[in-house]
C-alpha positions in Angstrom: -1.7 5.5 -16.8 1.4 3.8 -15.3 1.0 0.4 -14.0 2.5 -0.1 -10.6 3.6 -3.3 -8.3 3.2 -2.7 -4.7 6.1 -3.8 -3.3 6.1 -3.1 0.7 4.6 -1.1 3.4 6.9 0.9 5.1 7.3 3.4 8.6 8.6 6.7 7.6 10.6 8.1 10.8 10.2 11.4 10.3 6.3 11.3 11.1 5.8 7.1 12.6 3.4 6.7 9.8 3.1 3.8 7.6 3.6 4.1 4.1 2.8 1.7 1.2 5.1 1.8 -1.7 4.5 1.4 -5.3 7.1 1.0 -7.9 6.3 1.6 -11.4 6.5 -1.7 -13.5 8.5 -0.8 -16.5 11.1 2.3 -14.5 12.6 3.3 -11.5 10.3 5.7 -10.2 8.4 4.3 -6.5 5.3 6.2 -4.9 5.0 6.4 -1.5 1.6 7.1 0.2 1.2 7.8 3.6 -1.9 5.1 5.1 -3.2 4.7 8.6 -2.0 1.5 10.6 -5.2 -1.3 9.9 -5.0 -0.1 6.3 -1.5 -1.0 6.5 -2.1 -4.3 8.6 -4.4 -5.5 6.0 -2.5 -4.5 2.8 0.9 -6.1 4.5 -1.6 -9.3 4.9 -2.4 -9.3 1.3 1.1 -8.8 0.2 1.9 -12.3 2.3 -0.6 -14.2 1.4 -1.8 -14.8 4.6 -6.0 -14.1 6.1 -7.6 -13.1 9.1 -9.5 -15.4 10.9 -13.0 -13.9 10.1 -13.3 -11.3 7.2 -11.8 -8.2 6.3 -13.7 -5.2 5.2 -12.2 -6.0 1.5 -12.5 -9.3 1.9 -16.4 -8.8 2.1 -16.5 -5.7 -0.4 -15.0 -8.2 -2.6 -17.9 -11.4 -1.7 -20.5 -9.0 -2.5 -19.6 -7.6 -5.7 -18.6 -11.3 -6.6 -21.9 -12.3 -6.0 -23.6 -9.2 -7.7 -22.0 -10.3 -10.6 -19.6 -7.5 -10.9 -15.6 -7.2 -11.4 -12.9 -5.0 -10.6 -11.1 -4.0 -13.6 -8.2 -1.9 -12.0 -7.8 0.7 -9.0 -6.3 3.8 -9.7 -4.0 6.1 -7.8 -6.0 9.5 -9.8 -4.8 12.5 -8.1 -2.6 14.7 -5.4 -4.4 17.6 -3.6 -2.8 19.6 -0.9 -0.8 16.7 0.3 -3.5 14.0 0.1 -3.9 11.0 -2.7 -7.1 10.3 -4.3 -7.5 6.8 -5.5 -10.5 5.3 -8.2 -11.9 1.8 -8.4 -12.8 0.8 -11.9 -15.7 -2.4 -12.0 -17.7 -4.0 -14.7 -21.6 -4.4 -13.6 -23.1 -7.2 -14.2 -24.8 -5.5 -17.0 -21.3 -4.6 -18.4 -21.5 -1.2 -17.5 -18.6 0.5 -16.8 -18.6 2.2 -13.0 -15.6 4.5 -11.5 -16.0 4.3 -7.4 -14.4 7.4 -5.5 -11.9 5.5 -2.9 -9.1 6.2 -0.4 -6.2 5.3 -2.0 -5.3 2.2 0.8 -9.1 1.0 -0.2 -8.4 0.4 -3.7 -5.3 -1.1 -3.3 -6.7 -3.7 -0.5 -9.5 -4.3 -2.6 -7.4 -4.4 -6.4 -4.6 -7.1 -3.9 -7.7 -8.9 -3.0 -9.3 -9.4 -6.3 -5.7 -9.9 -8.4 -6.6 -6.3 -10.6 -4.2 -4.2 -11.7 -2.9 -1.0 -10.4 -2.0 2.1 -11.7 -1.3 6.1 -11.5 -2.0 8.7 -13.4 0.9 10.3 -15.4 0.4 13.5 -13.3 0.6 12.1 -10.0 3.8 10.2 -10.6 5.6 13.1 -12.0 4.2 15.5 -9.3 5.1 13.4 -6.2 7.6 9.8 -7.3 11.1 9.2 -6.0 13.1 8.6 -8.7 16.8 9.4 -7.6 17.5 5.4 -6.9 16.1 2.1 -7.7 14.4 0.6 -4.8 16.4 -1.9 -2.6 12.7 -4.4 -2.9 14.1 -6.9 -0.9 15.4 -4.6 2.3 11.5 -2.9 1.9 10.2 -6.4 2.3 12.3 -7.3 5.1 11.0 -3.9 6.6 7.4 -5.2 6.2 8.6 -8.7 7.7 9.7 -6.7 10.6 6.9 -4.6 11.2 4.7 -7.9 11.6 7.4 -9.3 13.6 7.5 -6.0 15.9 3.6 -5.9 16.8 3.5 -9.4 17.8 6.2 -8.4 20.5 4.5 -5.6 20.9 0.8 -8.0 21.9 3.3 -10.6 23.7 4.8 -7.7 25.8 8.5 -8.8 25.0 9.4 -5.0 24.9 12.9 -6.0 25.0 12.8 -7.6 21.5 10.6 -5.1 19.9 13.1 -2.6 20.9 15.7 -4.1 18.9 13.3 -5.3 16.2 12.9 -1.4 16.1 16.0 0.1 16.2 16.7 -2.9 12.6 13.6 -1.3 11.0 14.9 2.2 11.0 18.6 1.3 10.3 17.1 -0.5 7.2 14.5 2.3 6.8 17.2 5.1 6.6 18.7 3.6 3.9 16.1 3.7 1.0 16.0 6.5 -0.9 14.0 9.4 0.1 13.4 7.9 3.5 13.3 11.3 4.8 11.2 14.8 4.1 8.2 12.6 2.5 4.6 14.4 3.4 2.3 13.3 0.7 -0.7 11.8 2.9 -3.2 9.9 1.9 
């Protein structure tokens, strides 16, 4: 297993999808996953520290298994098929048995952010699909992710002027981070 820090969602050009990127903790190798938008929204919320006003999904996944008496002990990026990532959730019972959950990848990372578990990916994935050409510029994919937020709130206040340029930024940065372009490992 490789633990993994995720360090920004992302919009690939090529397909206008977002993609949430983890970097491996001790190397240079990054994963990027392909997720829908809310799972991005809410992952991108994590990663700032900030909440909704009423309860997310993972928010209330969390509560319950909280007060069921059960813990996350890691999520885990487990396998690639035919372009598409598999993801498991590791949790204690309360009993202190030992359950792996089936989950989509952008699940188990919400829900691993959420409840401050570790992440990882199996050796096979990250061989079989990780960028590894150049170290990941963190702080241009976190301005990305800043942007992004930035760019649907112009977007809900209908200042299309703005969020054009907020736009055209996002892809300037975007195009250049490695392996920006040609990724199509979907989640």
């Amino acid at each position: 297993m490789i633990p993994v820090d995720v360090i920004g969602i992302s919009v690939c050009p090529p397909y206008q999808g977002y993609v949430v990127i983890l970097k491996e903790k001790e190397g240079e190798r990054w994963l990027p996953i392909f997720i829908g938008a809310a799972e991005a929204q809410s992952i991108s919320f994590l990663l700032q520290g900030l909440e909704y006003a009423r309860p997310m999904t993972y928010d209330l996944f969390a509560r319950i298994l909280e007060e069921g008496g059960a813990t996350i002990l890691s999520a885990t990026v487990s396998d690639l098929k035919d372009n598409t990532f598999y993801a498991i959730v590791e949790m204690r019972t309360q009993k202190g048995e030992i359950k792996y959950i089936d989950a989509r990848p952008s699940d188990a990372i919400a829900l691993a952010l959420k409840t401050k578990s570790p992440i990882q990916v199996v050796e096979k994935v990250m061989d079989g699909a990780a960028v590894s050409n150049e170290p990941v510029n963190r702080s241009a994919v976190e301005q990305i992710a800043y942007l992004h937020q930035k760019l649907k709130e112009c977007v809900e206040c209908e200042a299309y002027e703005e969020a054009a340029k907020i736009r055209d930024h996002i892809r300037s940065l975007e195009s250049k981070l490695p392996g920006s372009q040609g990724q199509e490992n979907r989640e």
